[in-house]
C-alpha positions in Angstrom: 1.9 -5.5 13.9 1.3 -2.4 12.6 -0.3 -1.0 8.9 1.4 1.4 7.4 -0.6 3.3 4.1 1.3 4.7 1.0 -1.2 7.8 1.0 -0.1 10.0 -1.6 -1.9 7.6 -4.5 -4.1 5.4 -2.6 -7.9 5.7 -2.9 -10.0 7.4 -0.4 -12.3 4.6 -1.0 -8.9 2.1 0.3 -8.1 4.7 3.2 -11.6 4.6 4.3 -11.7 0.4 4.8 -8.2 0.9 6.5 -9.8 3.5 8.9 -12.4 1.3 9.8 -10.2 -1.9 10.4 -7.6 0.5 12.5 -10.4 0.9 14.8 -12.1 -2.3 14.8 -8.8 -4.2 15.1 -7.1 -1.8 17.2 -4.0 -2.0 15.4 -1.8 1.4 14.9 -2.2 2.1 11.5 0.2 5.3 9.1 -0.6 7.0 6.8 2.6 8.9 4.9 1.9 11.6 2.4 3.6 14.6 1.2 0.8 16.8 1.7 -1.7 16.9 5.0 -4.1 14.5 5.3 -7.2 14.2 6.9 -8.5 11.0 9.1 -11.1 10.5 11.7 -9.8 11.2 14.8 -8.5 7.9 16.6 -5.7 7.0 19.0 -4.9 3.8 16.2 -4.5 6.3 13.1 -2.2 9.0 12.6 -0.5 10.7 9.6 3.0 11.5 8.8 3.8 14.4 6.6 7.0 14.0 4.5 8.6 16.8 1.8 7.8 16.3 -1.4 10.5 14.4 -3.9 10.8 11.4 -5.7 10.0 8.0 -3.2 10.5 10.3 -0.1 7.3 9.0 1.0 8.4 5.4 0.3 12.0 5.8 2.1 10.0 6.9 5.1 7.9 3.8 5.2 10.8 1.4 4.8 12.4 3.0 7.6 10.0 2.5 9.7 8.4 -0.8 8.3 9.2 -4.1 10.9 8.9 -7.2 10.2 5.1 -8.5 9.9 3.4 -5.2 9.5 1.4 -4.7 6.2 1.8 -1.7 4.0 -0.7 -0.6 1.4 0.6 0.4 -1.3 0.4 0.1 -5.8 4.1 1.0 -5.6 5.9 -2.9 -6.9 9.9 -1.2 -5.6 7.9 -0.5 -2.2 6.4 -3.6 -1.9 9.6 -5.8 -3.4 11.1 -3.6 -0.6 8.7 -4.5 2.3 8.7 -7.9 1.4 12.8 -7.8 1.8 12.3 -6.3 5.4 9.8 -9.5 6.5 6.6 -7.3 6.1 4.0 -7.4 3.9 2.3 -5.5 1.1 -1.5 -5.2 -0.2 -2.3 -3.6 -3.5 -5.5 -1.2 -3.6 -6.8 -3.3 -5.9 -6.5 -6.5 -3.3 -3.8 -8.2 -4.6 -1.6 -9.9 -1.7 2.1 -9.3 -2.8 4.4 -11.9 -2.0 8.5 -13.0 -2.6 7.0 -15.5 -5.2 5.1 -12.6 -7.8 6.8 -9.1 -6.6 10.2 -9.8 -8.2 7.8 -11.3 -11.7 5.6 -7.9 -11.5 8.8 -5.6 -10.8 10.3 -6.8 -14.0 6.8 -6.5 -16.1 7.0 -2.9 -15.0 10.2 -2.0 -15.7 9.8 -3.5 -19.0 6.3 -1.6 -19.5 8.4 1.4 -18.4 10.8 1.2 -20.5 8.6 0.5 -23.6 6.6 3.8 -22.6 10.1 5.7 -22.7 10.9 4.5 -26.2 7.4 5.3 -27.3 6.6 1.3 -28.3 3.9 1.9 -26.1 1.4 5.0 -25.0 -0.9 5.2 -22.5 -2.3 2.6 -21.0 -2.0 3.3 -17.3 -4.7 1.1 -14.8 -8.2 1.1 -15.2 -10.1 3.6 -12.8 -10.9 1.9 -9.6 -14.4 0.7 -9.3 -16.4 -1.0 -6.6 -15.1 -4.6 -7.5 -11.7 -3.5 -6.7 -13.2 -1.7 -3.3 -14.8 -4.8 -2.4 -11.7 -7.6 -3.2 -9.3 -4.9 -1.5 -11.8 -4.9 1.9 -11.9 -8.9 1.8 -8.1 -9.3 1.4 -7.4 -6.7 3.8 -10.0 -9.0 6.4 -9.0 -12.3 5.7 -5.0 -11.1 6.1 -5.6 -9.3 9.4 -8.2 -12.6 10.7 -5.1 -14.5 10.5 -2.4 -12.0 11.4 -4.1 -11.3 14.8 -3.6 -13.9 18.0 -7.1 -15.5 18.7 
């Protein structure tokens, strides 16, 4: 198993609990951004720098993504994708996607897309991230690596 982060938008507060589990857990954990990135130096963490452009970040991952890693990531088309490949995907925020709610929260945000195109709606992106969704993102990400490793 392996993690795989989807740097460009995630939290440093996120990247910081995934640093600490890489090394704790000794599990191989990437980070792919389009611009250089920074992480404590450790043979489990390293970073992979892709050119900018729409979801070239997100092409990388799935091509590398195998079946059971985990991959962090607020992007719903990466995670419906991961979830397709046999992987899974975690939400900054802590919430564990799965084949039963990706496909219900792709279609919410294509219809909230679209609605933002047509100008029904404005605004109204996420709230800022706060300490309660640092501390449910640390427990999911602990309770799913407890029972992805062997005992």
């Amino acid at each position: 198993m392996q993690i795989w982060v989807d740097a460009d938008a995630c939290p440093q507060p996120v990247k910081d609990i995934v640093y600490r589990a890489a090394e704790r857990t000794q599990i191989m954990t990437t980070l792919v951004a389009n611009m250089p990135l920074r992480t404590p130096p450790s043979s489990f963490i390293k970073t992979v720098q892709v050119r900018k452009g729409f979801d070239v970040a997100d092409h990388a991952i799935l091509q590398g993504v195998q079946p059971g890693d985990l991959v962090i990531t607020a992007d719903i088309p990466l995670a419906a994708g991961v979830i397709k490949r046999g992987a899974h995907a975690l939400d900054p925020r802590g919430d564990l996607y799965t084949e039963d709610n990706v496909s219900e929260r792709l279609a919410m945000r294509n219809l909230m897309q679209e609605l933002r195109s047509t100008g029904e709606i404005v605004g109204a992106g996420p709230p800022p991230f706060g300490s309660s969704d640092r501390q449910r993102f640390a427990n999911q990400l602990d309770r799913f690596l407890t029972r992805a490793r062997p005992s």
